[in-house]
matplotlib code that plots the C-alpha trace (Angstrom):
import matplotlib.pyplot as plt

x = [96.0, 96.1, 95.7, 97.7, 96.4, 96.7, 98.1, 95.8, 96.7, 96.4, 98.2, 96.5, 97.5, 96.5, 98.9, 101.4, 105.0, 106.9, 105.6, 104.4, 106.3, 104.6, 103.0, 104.2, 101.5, 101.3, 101.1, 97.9, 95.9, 96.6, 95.5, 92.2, 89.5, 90.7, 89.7, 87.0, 85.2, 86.4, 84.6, 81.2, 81.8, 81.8, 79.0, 77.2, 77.6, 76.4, 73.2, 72.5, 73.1, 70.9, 68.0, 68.1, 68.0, 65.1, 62.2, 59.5, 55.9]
y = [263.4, 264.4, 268.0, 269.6, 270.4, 273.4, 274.5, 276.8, 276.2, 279.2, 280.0, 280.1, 283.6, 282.8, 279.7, 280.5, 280.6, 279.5, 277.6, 280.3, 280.7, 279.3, 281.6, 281.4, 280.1, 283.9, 285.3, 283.5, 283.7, 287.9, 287.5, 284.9, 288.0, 290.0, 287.5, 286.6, 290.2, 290.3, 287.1, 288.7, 291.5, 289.7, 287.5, 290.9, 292.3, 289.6, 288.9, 292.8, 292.6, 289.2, 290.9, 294.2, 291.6, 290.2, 290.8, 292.4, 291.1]
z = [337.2, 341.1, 342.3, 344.7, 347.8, 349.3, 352.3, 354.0, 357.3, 359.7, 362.8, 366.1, 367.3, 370.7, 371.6, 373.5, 371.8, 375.3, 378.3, 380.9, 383.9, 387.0, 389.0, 393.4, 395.2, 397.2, 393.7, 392.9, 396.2, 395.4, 391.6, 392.8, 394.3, 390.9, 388.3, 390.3, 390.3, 386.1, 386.4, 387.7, 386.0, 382.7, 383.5, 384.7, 381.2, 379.1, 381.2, 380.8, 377.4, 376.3, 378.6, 375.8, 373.2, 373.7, 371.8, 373.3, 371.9]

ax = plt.figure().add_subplot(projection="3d")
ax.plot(x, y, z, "-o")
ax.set_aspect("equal")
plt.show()
């Protein structure tokens, strides 16, 4: 006898639906310093937040 499979397939919310739109070249130098410093920022945070995690012996 076979068994049906199931179809439990789930959606990736995060893929884009349409292709972005190209961001100008002028556009991205501007938006490069920004997602830089979110970069640092980011990186910042985590380090701050693995050095409270560690066990202290």
């Amino acid at each position: 006898m076979k068994h049906r499979q199931s179809c439990h397939r789930q959606l990736d919310l995060f893929v884009a639906k349409t292709p972005p739109a190209p961001i100008a070249p002028a556009e991205r130098m501007k938006l490069l310093p920004l997602m830089s410093a979110l970069l640092s920022e980011a990186r910042g945070a985590a380090a701050a937040t693995e050095a409270g995690d560690e066990d202290h012996v």
